[in-house]
C-alpha atoms as an extended CHARMM CRD file, in Angstrom:
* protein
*
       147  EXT
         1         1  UNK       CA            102.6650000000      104.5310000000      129.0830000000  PROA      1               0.0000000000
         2         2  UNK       CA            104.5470000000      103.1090000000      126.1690000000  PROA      2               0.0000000000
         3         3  UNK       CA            105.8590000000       99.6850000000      126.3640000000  PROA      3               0.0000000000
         4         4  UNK       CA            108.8350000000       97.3850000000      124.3140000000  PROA      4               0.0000000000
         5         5  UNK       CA            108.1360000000       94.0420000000      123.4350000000  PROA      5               0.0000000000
         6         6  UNK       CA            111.9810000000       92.4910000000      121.8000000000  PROA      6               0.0000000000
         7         7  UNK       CA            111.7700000000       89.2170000000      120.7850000000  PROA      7               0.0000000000
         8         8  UNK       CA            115.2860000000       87.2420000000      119.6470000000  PROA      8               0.0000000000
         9         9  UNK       CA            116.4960000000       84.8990000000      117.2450000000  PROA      9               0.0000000000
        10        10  UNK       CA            113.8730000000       81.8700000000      116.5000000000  PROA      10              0.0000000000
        11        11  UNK       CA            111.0550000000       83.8900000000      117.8280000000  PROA      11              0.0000000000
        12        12  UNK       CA            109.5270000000       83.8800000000      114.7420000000  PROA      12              0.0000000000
        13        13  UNK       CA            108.7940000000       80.5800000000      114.3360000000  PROA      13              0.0000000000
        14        14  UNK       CA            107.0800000000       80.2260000000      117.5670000000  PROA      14              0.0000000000
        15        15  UNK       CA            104.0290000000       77.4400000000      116.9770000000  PROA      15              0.0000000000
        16        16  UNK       CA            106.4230000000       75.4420000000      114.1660000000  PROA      16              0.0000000000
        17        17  UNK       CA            109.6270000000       75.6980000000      116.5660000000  PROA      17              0.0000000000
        18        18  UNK       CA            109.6490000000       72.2560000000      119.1040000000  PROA      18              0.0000000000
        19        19  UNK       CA            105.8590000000       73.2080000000      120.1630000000  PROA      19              0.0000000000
        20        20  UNK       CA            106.2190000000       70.3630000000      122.8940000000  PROA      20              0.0000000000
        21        21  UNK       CA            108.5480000000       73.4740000000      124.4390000000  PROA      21              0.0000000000
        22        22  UNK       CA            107.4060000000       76.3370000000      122.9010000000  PROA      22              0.0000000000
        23        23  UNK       CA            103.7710000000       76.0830000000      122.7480000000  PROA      23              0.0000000000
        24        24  UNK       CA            101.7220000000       75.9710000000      119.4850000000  PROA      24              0.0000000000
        25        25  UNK       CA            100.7270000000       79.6200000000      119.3000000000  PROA      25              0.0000000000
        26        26  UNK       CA            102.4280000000       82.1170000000      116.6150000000  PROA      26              0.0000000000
        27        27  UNK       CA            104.3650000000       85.2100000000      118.0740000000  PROA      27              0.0000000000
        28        28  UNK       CA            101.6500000000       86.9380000000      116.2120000000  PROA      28              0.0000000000
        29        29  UNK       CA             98.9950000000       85.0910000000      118.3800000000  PROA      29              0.0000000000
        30        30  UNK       CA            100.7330000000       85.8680000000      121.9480000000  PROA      30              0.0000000000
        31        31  UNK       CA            101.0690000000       89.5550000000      120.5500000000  PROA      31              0.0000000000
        32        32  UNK       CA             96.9320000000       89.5070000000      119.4980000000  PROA      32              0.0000000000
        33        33  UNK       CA             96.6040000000       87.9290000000      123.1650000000  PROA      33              0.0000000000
        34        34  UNK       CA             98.5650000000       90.3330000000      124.8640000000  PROA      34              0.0000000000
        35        35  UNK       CA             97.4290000000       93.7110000000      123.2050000000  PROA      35              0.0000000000
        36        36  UNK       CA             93.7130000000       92.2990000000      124.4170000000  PROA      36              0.0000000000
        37        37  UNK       CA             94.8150000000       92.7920000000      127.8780000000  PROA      37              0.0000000000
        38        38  UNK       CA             95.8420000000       96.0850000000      128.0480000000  PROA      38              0.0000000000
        39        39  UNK       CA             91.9650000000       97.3170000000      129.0380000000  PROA      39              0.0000000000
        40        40  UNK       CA             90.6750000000      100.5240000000      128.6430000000  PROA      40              0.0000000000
        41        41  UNK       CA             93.7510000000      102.6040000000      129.3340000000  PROA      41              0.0000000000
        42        42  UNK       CA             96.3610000000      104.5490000000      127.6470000000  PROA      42              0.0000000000
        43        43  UNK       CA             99.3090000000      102.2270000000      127.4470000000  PROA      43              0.0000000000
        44        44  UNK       CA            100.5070000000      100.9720000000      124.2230000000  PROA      44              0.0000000000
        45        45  UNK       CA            102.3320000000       98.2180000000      123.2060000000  PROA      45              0.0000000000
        46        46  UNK       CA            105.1780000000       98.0450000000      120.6350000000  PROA      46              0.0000000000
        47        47  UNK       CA            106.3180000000       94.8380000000      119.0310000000  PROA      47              0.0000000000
        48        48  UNK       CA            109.6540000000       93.9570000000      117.4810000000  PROA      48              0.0000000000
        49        49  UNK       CA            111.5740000000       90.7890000000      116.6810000000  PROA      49              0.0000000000
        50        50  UNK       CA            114.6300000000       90.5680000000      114.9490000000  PROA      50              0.0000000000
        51        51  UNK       CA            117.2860000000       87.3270000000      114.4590000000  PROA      51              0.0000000000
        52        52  UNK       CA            119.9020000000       89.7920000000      114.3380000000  PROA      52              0.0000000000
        53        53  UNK       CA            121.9480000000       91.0690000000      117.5710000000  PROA      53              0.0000000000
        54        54  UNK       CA            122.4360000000       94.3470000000      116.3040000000  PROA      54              0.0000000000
        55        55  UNK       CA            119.0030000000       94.7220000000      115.0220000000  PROA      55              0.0000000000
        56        56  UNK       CA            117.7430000000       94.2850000000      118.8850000000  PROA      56              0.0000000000
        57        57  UNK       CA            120.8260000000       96.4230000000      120.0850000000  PROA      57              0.0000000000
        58        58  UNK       CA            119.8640000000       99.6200000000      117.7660000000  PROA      58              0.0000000000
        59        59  UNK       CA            116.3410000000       99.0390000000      118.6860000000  PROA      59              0.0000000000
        60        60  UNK       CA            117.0380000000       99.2500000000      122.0490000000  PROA      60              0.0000000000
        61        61  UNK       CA            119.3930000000      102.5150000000      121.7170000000  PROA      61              0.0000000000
        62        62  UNK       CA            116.7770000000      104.1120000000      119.4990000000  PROA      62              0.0000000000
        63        63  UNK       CA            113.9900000000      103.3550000000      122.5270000000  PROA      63              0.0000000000
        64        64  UNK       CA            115.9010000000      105.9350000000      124.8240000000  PROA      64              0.0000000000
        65        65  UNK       CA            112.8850000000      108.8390000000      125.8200000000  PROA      65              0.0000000000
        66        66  UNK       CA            110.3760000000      106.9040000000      123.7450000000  PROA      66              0.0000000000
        67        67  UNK       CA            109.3750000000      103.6030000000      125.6020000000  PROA      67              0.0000000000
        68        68  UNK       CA            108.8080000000      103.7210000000      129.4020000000  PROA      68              0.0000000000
        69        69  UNK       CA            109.7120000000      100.0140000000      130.5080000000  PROA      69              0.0000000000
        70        70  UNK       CA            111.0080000000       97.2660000000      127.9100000000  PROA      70              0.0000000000
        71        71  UNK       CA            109.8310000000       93.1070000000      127.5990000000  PROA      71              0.0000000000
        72        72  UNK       CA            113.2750000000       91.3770000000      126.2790000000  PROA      72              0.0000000000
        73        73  UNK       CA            113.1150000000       87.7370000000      124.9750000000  PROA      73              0.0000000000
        74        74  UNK       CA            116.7210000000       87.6980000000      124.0910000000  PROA      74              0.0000000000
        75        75  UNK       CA            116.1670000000       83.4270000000      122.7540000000  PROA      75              0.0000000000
        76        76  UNK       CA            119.4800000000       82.2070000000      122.4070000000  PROA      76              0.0000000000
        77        77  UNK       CA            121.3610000000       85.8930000000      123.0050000000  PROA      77              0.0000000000
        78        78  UNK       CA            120.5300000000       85.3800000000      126.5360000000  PROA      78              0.0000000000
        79        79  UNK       CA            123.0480000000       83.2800000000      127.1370000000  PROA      79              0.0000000000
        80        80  UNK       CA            125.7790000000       85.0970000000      125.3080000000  PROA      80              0.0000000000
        81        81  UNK       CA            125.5250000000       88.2430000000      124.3840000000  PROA      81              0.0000000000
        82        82  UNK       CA            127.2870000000       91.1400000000      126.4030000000  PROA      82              0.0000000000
        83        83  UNK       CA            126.3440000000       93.3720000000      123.8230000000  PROA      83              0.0000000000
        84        84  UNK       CA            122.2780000000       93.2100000000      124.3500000000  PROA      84              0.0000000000
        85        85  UNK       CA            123.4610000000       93.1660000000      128.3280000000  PROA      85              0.0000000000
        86        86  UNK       CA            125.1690000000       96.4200000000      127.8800000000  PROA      86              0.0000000000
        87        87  UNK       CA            123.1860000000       98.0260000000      125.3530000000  PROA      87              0.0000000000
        88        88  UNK       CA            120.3380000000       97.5580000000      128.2250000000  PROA      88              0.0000000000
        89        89  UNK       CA            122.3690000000       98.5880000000      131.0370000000  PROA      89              0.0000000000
        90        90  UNK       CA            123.0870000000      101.8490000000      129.1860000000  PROA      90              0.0000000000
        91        91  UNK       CA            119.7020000000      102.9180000000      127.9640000000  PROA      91              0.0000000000
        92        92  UNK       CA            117.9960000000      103.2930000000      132.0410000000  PROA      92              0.0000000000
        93        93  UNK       CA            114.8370000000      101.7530000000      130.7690000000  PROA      93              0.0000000000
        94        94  UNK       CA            112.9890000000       99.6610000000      133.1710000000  PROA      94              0.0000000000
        95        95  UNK       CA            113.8680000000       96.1720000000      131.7420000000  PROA      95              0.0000000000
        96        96  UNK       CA            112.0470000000       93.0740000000      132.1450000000  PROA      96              0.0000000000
        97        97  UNK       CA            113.6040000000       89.3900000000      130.7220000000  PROA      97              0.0000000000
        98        98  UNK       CA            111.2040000000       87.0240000000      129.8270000000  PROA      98              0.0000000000
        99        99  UNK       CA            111.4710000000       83.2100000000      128.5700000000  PROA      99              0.0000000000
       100       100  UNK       CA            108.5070000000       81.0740000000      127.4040000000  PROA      100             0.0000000000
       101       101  UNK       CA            110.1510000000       77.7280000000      128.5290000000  PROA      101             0.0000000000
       102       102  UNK       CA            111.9020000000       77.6770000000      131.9560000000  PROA      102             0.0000000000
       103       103  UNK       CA            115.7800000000       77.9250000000      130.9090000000  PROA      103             0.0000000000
       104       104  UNK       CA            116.4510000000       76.6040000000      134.6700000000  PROA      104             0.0000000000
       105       105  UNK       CA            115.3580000000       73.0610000000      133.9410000000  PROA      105             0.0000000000
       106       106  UNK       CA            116.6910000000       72.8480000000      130.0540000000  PROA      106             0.0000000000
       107       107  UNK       CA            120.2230000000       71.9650000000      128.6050000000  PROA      107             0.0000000000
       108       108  UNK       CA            123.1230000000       73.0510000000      131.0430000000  PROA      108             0.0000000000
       109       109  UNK       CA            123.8350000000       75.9470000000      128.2400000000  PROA      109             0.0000000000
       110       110  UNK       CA            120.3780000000       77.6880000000      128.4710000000  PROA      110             0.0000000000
       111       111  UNK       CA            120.2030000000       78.0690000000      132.4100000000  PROA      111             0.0000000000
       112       112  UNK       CA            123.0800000000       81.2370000000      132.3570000000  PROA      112             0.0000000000
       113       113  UNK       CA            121.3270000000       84.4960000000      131.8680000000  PROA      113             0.0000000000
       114       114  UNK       CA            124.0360000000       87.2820000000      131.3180000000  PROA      114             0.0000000000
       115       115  UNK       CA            121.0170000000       89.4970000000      130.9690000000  PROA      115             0.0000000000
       116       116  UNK       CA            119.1590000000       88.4310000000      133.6900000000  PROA      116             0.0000000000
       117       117  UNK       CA            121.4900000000       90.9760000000      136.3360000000  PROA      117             0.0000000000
       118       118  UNK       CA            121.0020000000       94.2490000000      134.4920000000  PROA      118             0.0000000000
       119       119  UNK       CA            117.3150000000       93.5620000000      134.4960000000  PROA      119             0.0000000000
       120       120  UNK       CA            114.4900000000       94.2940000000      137.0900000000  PROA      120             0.0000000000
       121       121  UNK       CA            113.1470000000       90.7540000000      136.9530000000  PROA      121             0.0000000000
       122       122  UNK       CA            113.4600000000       87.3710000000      134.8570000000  PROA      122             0.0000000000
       123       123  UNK       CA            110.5470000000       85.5680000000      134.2800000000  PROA      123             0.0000000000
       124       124  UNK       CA            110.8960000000       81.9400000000      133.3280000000  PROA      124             0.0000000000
       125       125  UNK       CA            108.8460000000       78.8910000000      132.1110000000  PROA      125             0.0000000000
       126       126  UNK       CA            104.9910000000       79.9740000000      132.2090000000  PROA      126             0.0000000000
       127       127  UNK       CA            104.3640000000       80.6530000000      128.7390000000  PROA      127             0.0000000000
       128       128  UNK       CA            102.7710000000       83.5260000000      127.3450000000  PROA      128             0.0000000000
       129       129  UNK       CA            101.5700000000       84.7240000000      130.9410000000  PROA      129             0.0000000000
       130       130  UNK       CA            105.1780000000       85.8960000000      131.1750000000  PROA      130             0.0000000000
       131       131  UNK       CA            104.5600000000       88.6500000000      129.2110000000  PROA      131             0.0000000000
       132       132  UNK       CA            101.3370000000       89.3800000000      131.0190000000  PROA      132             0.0000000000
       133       133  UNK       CA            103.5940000000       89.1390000000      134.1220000000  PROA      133             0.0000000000
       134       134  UNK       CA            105.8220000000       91.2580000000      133.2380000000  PROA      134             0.0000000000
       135       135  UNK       CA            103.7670000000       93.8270000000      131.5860000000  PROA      135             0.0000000000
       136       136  UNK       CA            101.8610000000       94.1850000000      135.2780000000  PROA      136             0.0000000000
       137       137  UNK       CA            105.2100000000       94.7280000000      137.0280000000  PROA      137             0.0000000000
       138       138  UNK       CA            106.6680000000       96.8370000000      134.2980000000  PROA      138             0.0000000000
       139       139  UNK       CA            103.1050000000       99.2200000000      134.5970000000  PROA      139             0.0000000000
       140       140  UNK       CA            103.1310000000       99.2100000000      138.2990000000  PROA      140             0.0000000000
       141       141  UNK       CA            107.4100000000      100.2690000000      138.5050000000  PROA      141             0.0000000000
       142       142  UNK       CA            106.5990000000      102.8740000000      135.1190000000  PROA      142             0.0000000000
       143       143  UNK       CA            103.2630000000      103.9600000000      136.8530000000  PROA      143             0.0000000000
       144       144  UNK       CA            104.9200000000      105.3150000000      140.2430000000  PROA      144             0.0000000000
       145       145  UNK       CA            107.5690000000      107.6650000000      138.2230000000  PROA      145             0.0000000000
       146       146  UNK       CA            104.7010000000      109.2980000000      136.6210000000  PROA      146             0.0000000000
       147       147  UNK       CA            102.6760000000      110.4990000000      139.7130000000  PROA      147             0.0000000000
């Protein structure tokens, strides 16, 4: 199976970026982490990030019949942005939200998710194992459609 990783605005400075919230590991050192734990099978992993919303919208368009479940840390978009909501809402791709920090005990701003309802899941405030999370979840849901 072929997996998504989107990563939003900021993501990029993960590790120099408030590491008291973020953590002190790179997005390059979460991706490194989380290719390690794909085992010995034939899934694949593809990573983007982008600080630009239409970047991450034409990324998402342009994953239609080539990605079989998508990892979305919108960052700040989450909270905003109709156009990632219904750029994933039109696509069908099994699609997973994911947030480092938990946005449900943050500023009052960060706790909406206008994502969060067109995706299968939200996973908040456990770090990098949200991605591990969500990869599981997103191979178990992508696995059944292919037997």
């Amino acid at each position: 199976m072929k997996f998504l990783i989107i990563n939003g605005p900021n993501l990029n400075l993960l590790g120099r970026r408030e590491p008291d919230i973020y953590g002190y590991e790179s997005l390059q050192d979460i991706e490194k982490w989380l290719n390690n734990r794909l085992g010995q099978n034939d899934d694949s992993i593809e990573w983007f990030q982008s600080n630009h919303e239409g970047e991450i919208i034409d990324r998402l368009h342009s994953s239609i019949d080539q990605t079989d479940g998508i990892i979305i840390n919108p960052g700040a978009l989450t909270h905003y942005s109709y156009a990632v909501r219904d750029a994933i809402s039109s696509i069908n791709i099994p699609t997973v939200e994911v947030h480092l920090s938990d946005i449900k005990n943050r500023e009052e701003f960060r706790k909406l998710s206008v994502i969060k309802d067109v995706c299968l899941t939200q996973i908040s405030g456990i770090g990098k194992e949200g991605y591990l999370k969500a990869l599981k979840a997103l191979q178990e849901i992508c696995g059944e459609g292919k037997e």
